[in-house]
Backbone atoms as SQL, in Angstrom:
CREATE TABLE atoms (id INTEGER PRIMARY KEY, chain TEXT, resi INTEGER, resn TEXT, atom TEXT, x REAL, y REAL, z REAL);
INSERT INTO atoms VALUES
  (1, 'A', 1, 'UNK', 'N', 4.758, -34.010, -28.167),
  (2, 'A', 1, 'UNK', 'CA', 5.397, -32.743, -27.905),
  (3, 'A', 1, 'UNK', 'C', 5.646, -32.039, -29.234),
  (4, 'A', 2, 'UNK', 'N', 5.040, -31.194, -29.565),
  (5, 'A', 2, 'UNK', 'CA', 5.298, -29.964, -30.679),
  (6, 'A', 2, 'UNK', 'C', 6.551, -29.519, -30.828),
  (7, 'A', 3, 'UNK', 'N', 6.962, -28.847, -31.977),
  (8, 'A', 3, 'UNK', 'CA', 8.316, -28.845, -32.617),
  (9, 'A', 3, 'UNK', 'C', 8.983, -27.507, -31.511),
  (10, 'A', 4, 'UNK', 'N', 8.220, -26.299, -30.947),
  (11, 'A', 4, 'UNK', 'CA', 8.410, -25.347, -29.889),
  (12, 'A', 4, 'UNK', 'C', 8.687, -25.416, -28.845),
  (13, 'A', 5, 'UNK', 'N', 8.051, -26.649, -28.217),
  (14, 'A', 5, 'UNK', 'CA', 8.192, -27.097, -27.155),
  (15, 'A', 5, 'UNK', 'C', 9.328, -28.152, -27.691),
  (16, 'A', 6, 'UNK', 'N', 9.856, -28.363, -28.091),
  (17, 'A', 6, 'UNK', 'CA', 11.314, -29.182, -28.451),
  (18, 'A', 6, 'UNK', 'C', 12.463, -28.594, -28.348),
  (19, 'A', 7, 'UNK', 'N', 12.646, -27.427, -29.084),
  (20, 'A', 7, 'UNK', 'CA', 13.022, -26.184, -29.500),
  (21, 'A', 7, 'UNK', 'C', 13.458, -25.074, -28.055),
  (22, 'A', 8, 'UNK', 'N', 12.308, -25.353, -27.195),
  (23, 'A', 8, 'UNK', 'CA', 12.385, -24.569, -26.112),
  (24, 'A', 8, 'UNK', 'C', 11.525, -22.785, -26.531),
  (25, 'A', 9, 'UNK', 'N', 11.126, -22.963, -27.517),
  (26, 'A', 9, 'UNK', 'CA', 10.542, -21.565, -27.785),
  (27, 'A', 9, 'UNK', 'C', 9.353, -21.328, -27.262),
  (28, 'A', 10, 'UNK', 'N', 9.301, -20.379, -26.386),
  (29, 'A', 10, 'UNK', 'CA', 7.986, -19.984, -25.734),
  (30, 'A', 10, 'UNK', 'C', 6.889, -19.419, -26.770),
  (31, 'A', 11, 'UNK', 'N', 5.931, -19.911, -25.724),
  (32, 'A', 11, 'UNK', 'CA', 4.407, -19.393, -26.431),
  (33, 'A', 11, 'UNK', 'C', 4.080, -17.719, -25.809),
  (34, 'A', 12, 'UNK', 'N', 4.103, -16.885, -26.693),
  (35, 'A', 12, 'UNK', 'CA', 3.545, -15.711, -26.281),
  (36, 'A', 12, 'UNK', 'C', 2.374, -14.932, -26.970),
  (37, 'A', 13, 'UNK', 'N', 1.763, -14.352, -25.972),
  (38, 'A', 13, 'UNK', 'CA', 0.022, -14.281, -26.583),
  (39, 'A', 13, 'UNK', 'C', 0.232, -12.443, -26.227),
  (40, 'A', 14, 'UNK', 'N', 0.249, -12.207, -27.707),
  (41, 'A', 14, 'UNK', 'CA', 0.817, -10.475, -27.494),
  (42, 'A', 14, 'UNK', 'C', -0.844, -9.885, -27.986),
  (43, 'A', 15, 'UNK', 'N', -2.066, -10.807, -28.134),
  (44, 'A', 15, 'UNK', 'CA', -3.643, -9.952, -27.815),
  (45, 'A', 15, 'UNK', 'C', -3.663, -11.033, -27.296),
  (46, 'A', 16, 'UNK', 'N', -5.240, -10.568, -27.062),
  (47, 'A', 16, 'UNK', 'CA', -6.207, -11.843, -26.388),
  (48, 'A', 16, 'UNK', 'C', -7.643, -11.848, -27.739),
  (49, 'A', 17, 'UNK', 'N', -8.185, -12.699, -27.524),
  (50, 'A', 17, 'UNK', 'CA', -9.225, -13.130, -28.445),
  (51, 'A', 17, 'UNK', 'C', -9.916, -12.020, -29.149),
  (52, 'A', 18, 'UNK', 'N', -10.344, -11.621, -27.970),
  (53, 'A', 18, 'UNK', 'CA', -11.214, -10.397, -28.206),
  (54, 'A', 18, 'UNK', 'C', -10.849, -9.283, -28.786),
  (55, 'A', 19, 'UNK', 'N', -9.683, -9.213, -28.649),
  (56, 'A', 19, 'UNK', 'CA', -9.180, -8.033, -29.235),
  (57, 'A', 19, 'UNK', 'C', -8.414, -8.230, -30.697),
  (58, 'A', 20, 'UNK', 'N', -8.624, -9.271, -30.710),
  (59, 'A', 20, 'UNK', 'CA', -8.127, -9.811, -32.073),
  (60, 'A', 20, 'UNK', 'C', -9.196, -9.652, -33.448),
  (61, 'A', 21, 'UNK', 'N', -10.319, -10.156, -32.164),
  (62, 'A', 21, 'UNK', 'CA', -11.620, -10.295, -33.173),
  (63, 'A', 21, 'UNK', 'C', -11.776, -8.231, -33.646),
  (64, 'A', 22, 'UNK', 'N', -11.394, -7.330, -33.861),
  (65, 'A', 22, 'UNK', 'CA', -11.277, -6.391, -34.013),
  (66, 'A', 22, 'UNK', 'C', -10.501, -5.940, -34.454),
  (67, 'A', 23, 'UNK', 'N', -9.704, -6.981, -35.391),
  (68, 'A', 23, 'UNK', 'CA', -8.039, -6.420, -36.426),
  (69, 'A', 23, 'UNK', 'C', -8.419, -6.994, -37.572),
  (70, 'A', 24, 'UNK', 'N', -7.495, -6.389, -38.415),
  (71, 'A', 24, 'UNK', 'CA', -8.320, -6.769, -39.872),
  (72, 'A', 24, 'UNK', 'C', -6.804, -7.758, -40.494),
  (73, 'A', 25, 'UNK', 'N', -6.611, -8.218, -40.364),
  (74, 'A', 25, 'UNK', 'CA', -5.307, -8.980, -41.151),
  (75, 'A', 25, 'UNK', 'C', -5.606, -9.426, -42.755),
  (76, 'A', 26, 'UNK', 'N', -3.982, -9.538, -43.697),
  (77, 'A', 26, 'UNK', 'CA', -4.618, -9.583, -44.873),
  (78, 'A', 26, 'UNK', 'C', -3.370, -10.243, -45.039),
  (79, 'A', 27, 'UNK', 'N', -3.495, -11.776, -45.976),
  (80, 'A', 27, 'UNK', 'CA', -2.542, -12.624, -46.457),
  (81, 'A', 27, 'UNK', 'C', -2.057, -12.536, -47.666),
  (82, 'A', 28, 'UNK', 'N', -1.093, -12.000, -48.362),
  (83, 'A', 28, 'UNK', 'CA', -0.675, -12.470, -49.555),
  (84, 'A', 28, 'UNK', 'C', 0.157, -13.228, -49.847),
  (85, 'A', 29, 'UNK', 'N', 0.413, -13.862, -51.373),
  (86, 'A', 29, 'UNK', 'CA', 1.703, -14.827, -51.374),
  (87, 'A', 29, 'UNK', 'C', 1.711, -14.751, -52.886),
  (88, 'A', 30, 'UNK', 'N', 2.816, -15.273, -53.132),
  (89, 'A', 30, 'UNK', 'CA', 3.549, -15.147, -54.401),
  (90, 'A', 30, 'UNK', 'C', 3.715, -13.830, -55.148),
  (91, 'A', 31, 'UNK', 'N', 3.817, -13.043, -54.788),
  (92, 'A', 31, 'UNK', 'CA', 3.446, -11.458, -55.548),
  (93, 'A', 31, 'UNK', 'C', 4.591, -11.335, -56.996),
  (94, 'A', 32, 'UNK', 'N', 6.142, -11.640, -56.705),
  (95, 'A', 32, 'UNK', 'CA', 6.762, -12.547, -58.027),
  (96, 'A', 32, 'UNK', 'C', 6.971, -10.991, -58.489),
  (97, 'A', 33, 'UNK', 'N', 7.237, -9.963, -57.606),
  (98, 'A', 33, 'UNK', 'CA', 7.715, -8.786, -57.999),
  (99, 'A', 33, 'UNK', 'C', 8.877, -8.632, -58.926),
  (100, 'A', 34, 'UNK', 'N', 8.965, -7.751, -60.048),
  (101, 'A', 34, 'UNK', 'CA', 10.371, -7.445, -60.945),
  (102, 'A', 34, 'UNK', 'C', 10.283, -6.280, -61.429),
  (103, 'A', 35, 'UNK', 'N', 11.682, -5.674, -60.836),
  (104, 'A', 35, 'UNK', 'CA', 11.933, -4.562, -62.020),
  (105, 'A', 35, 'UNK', 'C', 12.066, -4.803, -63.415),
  (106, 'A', 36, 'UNK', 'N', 12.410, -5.990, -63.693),
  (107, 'A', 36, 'UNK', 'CA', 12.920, -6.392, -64.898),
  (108, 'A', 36, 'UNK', 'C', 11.830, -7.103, -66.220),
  (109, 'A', 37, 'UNK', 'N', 10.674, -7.580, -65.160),
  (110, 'A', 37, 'UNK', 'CA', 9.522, -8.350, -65.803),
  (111, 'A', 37, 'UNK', 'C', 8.342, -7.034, -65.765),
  (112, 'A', 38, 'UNK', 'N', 7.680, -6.043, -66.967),
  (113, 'A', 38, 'UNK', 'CA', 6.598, -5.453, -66.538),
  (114, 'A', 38, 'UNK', 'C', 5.612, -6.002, -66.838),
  (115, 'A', 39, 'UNK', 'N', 5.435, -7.302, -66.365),
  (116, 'A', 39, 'UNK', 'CA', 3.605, -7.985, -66.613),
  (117, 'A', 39, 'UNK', 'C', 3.557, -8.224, -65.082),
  (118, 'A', 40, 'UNK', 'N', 4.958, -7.893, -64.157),
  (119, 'A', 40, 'UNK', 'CA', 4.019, -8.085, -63.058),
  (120, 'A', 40, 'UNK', 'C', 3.489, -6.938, -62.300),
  (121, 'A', 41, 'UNK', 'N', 3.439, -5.559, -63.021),
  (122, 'A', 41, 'UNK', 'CA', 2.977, -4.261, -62.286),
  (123, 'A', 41, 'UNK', 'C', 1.531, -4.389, -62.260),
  (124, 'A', 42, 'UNK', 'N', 1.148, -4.622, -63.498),
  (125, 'A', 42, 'UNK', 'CA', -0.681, -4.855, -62.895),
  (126, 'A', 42, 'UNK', 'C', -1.371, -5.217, -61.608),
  (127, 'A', 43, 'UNK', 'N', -0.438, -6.647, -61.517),
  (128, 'A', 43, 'UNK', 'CA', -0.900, -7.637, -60.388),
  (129, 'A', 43, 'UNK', 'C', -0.505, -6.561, -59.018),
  (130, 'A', 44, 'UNK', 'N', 0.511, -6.061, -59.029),
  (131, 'A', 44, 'UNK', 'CA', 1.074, -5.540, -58.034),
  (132, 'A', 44, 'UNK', 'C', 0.065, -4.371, -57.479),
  (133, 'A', 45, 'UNK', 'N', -0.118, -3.019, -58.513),
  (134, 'A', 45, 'UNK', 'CA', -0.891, -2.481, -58.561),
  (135, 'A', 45, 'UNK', 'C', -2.220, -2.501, -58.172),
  (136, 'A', 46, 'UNK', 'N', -2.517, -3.700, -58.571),
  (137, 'A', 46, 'UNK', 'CA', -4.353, -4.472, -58.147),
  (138, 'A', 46, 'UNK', 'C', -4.411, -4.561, -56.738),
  (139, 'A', 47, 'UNK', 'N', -3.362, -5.028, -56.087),
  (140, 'A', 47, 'UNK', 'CA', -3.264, -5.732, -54.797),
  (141, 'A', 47, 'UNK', 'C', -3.069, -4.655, -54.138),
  (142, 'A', 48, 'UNK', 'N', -1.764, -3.791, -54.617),
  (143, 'A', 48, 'UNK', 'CA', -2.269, -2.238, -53.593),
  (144, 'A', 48, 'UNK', 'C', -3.658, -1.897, -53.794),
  (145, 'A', 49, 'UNK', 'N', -3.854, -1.817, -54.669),
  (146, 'A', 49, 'UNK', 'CA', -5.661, -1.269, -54.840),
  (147, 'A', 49, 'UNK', 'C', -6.761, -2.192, -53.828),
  (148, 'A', 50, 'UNK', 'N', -6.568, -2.965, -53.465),
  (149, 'A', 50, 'UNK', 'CA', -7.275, -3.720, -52.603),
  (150, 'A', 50, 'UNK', 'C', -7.091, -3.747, -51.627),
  (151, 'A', 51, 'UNK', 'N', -5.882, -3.825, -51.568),
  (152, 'A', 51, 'UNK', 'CA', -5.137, -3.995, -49.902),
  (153, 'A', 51, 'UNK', 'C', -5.518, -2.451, -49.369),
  (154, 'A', 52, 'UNK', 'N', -5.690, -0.909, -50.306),
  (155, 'A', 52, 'UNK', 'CA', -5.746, 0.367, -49.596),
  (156, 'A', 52, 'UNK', 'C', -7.141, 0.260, -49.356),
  (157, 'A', 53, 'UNK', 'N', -8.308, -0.436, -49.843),
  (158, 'A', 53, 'UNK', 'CA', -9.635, -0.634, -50.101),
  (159, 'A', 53, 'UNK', 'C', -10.058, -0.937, -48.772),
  (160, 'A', 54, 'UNK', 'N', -9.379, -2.080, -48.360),
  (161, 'A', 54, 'UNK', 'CA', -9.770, -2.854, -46.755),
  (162, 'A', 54, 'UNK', 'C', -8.815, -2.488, -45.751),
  (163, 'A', 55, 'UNK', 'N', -7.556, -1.593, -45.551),
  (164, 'A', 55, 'UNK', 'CA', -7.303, -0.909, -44.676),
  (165, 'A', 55, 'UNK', 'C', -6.879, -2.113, -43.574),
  (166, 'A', 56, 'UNK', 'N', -6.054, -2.810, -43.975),
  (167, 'A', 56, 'UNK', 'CA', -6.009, -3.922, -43.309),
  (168, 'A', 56, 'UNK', 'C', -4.865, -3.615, -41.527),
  (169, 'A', 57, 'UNK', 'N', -5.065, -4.030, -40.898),
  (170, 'A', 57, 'UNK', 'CA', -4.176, -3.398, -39.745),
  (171, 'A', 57, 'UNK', 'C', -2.719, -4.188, -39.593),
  (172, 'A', 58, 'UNK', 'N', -2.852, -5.227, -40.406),
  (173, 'A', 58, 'UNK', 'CA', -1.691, -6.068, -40.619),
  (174, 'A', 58, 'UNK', 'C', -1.671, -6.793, -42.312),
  (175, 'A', 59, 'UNK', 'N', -0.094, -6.609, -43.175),
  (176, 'A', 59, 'UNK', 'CA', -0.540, -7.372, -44.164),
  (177, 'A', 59, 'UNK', 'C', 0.776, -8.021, -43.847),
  (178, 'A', 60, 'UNK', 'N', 0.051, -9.694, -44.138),
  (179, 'A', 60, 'UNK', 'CA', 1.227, -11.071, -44.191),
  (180, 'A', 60, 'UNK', 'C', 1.797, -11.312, -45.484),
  (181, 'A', 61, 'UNK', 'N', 2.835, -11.165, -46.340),
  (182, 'A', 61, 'UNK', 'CA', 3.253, -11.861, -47.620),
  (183, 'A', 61, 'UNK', 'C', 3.970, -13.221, -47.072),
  (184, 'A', 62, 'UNK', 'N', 3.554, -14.523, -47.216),
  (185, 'A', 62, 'UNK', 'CA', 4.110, -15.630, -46.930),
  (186, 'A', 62, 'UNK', 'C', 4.546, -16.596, -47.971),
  (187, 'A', 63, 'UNK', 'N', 4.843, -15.893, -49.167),
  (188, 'A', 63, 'UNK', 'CA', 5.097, -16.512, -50.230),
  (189, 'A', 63, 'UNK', 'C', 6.531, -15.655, -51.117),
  (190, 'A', 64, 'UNK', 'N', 7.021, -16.053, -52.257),
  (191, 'A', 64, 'UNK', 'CA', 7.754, -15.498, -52.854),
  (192, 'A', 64, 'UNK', 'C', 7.832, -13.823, -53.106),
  (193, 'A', 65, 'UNK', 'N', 8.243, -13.099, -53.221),
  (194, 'A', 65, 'UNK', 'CA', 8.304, -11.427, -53.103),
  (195, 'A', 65, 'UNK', 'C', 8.477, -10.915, -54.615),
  (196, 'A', 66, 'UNK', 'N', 9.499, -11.797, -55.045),
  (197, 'A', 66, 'UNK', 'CA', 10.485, -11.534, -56.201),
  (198, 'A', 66, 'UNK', 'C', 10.911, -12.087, -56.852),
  (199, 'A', 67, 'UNK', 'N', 11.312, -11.716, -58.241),
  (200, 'A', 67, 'UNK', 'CA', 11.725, -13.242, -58.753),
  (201, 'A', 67, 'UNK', 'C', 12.922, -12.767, -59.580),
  (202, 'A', 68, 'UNK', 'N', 13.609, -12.025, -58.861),
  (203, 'A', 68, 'UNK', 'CA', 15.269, -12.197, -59.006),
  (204, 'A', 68, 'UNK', 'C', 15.908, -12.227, -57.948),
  (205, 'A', 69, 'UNK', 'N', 17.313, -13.073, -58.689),
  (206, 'A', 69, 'UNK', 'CA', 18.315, -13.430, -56.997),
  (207, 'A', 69, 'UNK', 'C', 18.661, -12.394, -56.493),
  (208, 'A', 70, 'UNK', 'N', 19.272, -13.077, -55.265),
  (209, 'A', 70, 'UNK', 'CA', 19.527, -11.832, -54.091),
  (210, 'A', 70, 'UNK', 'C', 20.628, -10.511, -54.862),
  (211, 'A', 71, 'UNK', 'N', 21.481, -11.241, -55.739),
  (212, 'A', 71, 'UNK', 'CA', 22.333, -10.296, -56.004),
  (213, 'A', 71, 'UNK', 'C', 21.655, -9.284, -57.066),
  (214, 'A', 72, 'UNK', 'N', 20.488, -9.301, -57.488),
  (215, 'A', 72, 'UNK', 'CA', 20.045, -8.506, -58.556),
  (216, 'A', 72, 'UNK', 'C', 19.361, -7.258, -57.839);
């Protein structure tokens, strides 16, 4: 039994295959954004430049955002 089905969290299927196969999704991670650090505007910059390139219909960041604490 899977950790959802433990949990009680339902499975919901908001496309179907097919219509999936027709979205463009785009993953990033660690991007390590700072006002305070400017060596990371390049990177940042690049990635908009790419990310506006492929027009993605969904973008995922599943990694770090930033790299100062919450209170900064």
């Amino acid at each position: 039994m899977g950790y959802t089905q433990r949990c009680g969290i339902p499975r919901v299927d908001l496309i179907g295959a097919s219509a999936m196969a027709q979205k463009r999704l785009i993953q990033i991670s660690d991007l390590h954004l700072s006002r305070t650090r400017a060596y990371t505007y390049p990177n940042w910059k690049a990635i908009l430049k790419w990310v506006n390139q492929i027009q993605p219909d969904l973008v995922v960041n599943t990694g770090d955002f930033i790299f100062e604490a919450p209170d900064d």
